[in-house]
Structure formats: C-alpha cells, structure tokens
C-alpha positions, 0 to 999 in steps of 0.5 A: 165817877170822881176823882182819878177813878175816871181815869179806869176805863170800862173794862177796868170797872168790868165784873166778871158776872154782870149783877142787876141793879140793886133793888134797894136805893142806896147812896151812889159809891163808885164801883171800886168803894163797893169792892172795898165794902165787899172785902171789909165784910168778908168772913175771910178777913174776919178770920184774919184777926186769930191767925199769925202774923210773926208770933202767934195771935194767943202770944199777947194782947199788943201783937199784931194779927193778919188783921191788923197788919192788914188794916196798916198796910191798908192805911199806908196803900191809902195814902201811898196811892192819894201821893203817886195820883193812883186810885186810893179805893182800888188800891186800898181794898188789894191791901185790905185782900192781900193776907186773905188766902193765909192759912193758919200759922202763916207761911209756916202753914203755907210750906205744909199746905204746898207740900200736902197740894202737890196733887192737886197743883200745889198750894200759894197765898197769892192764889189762894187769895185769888180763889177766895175773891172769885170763888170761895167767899160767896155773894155772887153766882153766874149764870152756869150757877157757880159762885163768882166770890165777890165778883170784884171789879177786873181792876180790883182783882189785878191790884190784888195780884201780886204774882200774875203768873201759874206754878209752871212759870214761878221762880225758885224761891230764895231767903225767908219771909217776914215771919223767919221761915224759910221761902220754899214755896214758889210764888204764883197767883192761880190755880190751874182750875182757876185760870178762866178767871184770872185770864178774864182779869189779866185782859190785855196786861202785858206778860208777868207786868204787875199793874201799878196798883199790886205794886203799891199795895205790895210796896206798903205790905213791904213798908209795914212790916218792916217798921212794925216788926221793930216796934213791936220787938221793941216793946216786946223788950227784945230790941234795943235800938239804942245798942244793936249789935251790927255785925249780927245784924249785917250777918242776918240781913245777908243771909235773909235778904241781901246777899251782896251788900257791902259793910259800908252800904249797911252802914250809910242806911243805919246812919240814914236811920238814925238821923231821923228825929226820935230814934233812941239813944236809950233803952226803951223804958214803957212810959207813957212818953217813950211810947209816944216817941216810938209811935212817932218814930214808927210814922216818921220812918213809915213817911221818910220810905213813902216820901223818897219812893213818891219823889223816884217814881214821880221822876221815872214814870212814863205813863199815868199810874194807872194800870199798867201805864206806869211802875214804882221806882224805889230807890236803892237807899230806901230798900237797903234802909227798910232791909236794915230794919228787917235784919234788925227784927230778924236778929232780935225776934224771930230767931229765938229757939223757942220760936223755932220749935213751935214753928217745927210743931205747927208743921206737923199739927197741920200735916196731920190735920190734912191727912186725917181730913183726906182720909175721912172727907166729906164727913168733918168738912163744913158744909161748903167744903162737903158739898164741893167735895161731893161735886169734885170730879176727880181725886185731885179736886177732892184734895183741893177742897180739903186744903181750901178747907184747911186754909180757911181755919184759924190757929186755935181752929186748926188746932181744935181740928186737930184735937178732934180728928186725932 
C-alpha cells in the first residue's frame, strides 16, 4: 500500500464481513480509497444536499447545506491529515460521514428524535451515523443474511467515531451547537442494538480514547464552521467585521462556548484575528474584489488554525499519528480565536427571533411526523423501514425503525411527510 497507509496494520484495513474479490478488474485502490468511494456514492450523503446546516437549504442558493459543509471539512481533514502524516483517505472519508445520521432540521430535529427515542434507546447523530455505515445503507449482507451497510474498513469506522461510548457512559450536555440550539441531547456513538459492531470496531482502543484520525476530522468540522459561519453571515449582510459589537460578542461567547474566559483573553484572540491580511476595515460591499478578499480571508484564517494546531501536535506527540498512538494538541490561543468567530456568528446570525420561532415550528412538525408514523406503521414506511419494521421483535425495535425512517428524510420530505399523514 503506498504511502503512510502502510503503516495500519491488518486489523486496521479489517471489514466486518470478508467480500470476495470483485469479479470485474478494476485499477488496484488501497482499502481506505475504496471506503471513500463507498461513502461518496451513498444515497445518505446525497440526501445531505437539502438538509440544515445553520439556516434552512430553501433559505438561498449561497447557503450552505450538510453537503457542502461536508465536503469543506472533507477538503480541510485532507489536508490537516497530508500535514500531521496521518492517512488523508481515512481521514477524509470520516469527513465526508460525520453529518450522515443528521436528520432533518439538524440539531433541532436531533433534540426531537431523542425525546421521541426514549423507548427504544434514544436518538444521537453520531450513532446514527454509525447505524448508517454498518447497517442502514446497504451494499454489504453477512453470512447471517443482515446488512453490513458499507462494510467499511474497522480504521474507517473508528475515524468516524467521534464519541466511542454507549448513552449509559454520556456526559450531561452544556452550551449549544453550531447551529444555536441548545445542547440537550447526550452525545454517544452506538445504539444498544448496535454494540457487536462497534465492539468489533473499537478492538484493542483504549477506553473512551478517540483514535488520532476522529480527532482530525472532528478538529476540521471545528474549523469550518467556525469560518464559514462568518463568511456566509457576512455576504448574508448580518455581519460587519469592520464594526463588532464586542461586548455583545463577549457576552454571547460566554454563554455559548467559554464560560470563564476573561475580557482581556477575548481581546488578545481578536487582535490575533485582525492581524491576519485581509480582515476589513470596511463594511463588505458584494464586488467582485471585496469577494475576493473574504475568500482570501476565509483560507488564511482556515491555514493560520491548521498551521498552529500542526506546529503543537508535531511538538507533543508521542507515538506515529496513527490510531491511537498519538493525539491532537490545539493551542489555547487557537481555541479562543475560532470561539471568538463562533460568537461573532452567534451574535449576529443565529439569534434573529424570527429564526427562533422556525426553530420552535420544526420541532413540533417533526414530533407530530413521529407520532403519527408510530400510530400508522408499516403502512406510509418506505419499503426498507416496512420491512424492518415487520421483523422487529418487539415494540422498542418497532419504534426504532420509525425514528431511523425519520432520520433518513430530508426538510422538504419531512415536511411533505407531515402534510400527508396529517
């Protein structure tokens, strides 16, 4: 294998169910390309292009959607891994999965689905995720005759990752999401009916330990959001960085994201901000130069995080960033600076009321949704979801498959949904 994918061992390039050679030649791929393949031509990340990022994907056409966002991460966790020596296919395919078991309206529709899931074992991206790649998107089926979802390498699984622990062993959730809702879910990575599989996965990890890979690609979801947030608030004409508000701004980044921080510390990040070329001294004005400079401003911010987080991790690690030799260090200047951008966005963007009562609407249109799918199930299901629901052996698993029914849809298909069973 070429390149640092000889460094994962057989058990790093193990899938779940042994596949047969394929019967038609192909050009030799190393297993981790082949992953990246099977993600890109999922119909879940398809789905990805009319589902929420921060405001609705009906909003505009310069919004971005789950999918774009996805493929910037992706882009960013490409070259974030080439940097820290770890393996870019790996790394960029947990990118290109880690929005996949998003249902629709976000983390909005998340908080619903969890309250709606308590029966069953409660509802969480991550895990959804997780079900997705292993058993809901189907290309693969073992020798028990269930489907293996992708059947993904056991690397490839532990990179997308990001919480390697059940509900029982969660946090209580603190502060809000990207997106401005308020973090009420707990985060864990399995479902109960879920765990042979993920055990398979996490082999030999050591305990909660995220392997280096999930920290990358969790790093750079971090570090896309928190630019582009600001530069699509910008052009949106809700953001002028030329004129912040800061005591607002302080205000909203402690009660969003850092507590404690002091003033001063807020201060030094901003002017750390500012010294980077291209930031405006100006109110944005839509020609074609000043939206040349954002995006200029956009990849200089985006390098100057990657750049500091590559200098700390190359001077604390211990082991090869392999797995779970090594972690990421991010440097507290770079975690207050992306934070300071968070709030900036926050402030600006995300607290609007009128963006607060759709956020109210979209939970009740989806609580209605799961009840009324509860009520008439399997009838209304498509025909995946009806035939899992007629094998579910009890009343839990019956309610599973209608939140992983549920999940799968798009906005405008939950509310299309919505419109026909009420």
């Amino acid at each position: 294998m070429p390149g640092v994918t000889t460094l994962y061992d057989e058990a790093a390039r193990e899938r779940w169910v042994e596949e047969p050679p394929k019967r038609v030649p192909a050009p030799e791929r190393t297993p981790f390309e082949r992953d990246r393949a099977r993600v890109v031509h999922a119909a879940s990340f398809r789905r990805l292009a009319a589902k929420t990022q921060v405001v609705g994907p009906e909003s505009d056409d310069f919004v971005r959607n789950r999918l774009t966002h996805s493929l910037e991460v992706a882009q960013v966790a490409r070259d974030l891994a080439r940097a820290l020596g770890t393996e870019p296919d790996l790394v960029e395919t947990a990118a290109l999965a880690h929005d996949l078991g998003h249902p629709p309206f976000g983390h909005n529709g998340e908080r619903v689905l969890a309250e709606a899931a308590v029966g069953c074992g409660g509802f969480e991206g991550n895990a959804q995720t997780l079900r997705l790649l292993t058993r809901l998107e189907a290309k693969t089926f073992g020798p028990d005759g269930r489907s293996a979802g992708l059947n993904l390498t056991r690397a490839t699984l532990d990179a997308c990752t990001k919480y390697p622990w059940p509900l029982d062993d969660a946090d209580i959730p603190t502060g809000v999401h990207a997106d401005g809702s308020p973090k009420v879910v707990r985060k864990f990575g399995v479902y109960a009916d879920d765990r042979p599989v993920f055990d398979w996965v996490r082999a030999g990890a050591p305990g909660r330990r995220r392997c280096f890979e999930a920290q990358v690609m969790d790093l750079a979801d971090d570090i896309a959001y928190s630019v582009h947030d600001v530069e699509d608030g910008i052009v949106a004409g809700r953001i002028d960085l030329s004129a912040l508000d800061t005591d607002a701004v302080w205000d909203t980044v402690r009660d969003w994201y850092l507590p404690d921080i002091s003033d001063s510390s807020l201060r030094h990040a901003l002017d750390g901000l500012r010294s980077v070329a291209g930031w405006p001294t100006s109110p944005y004005d839509a020609t074609r130069r000043r939206e040349a400079a954002l995006k200029n401003l956009t990849s200089d911010l985006i390098g100057r995080f990657c750049a500091a987080i590559q200098a700390a991790t190359f001077r604390s690690a211990e082991g090869p960033p392999v797995r779970h030799e090594a972690d990421v260090s991010i440097p507290i200047d770079t975690s207050v600076e992306m934070a300071v951008l968070k709030g900036i966005a926050a402030h600006y963007v995300m607290q609007a009321e009128d963006r607060v009562r759709a956020l109210a609407r979209q939970r009740e249109l989806l609580a209605e949704l799961v009840e009324a799918l509860v009520k008439t199930a399997p009838d209304g299901l498509e025909r995946p979801y009806s035939g899992d629901w007629v094998e579910a052996p009890d009343d839990g698993a019956r309610l599973r498959v209608v939140i992983d029914q549920v999940a799968s849809l798009t906005d405008a298909s939950a509310v299309a949904w919505h419109r026909r069973v009420s």
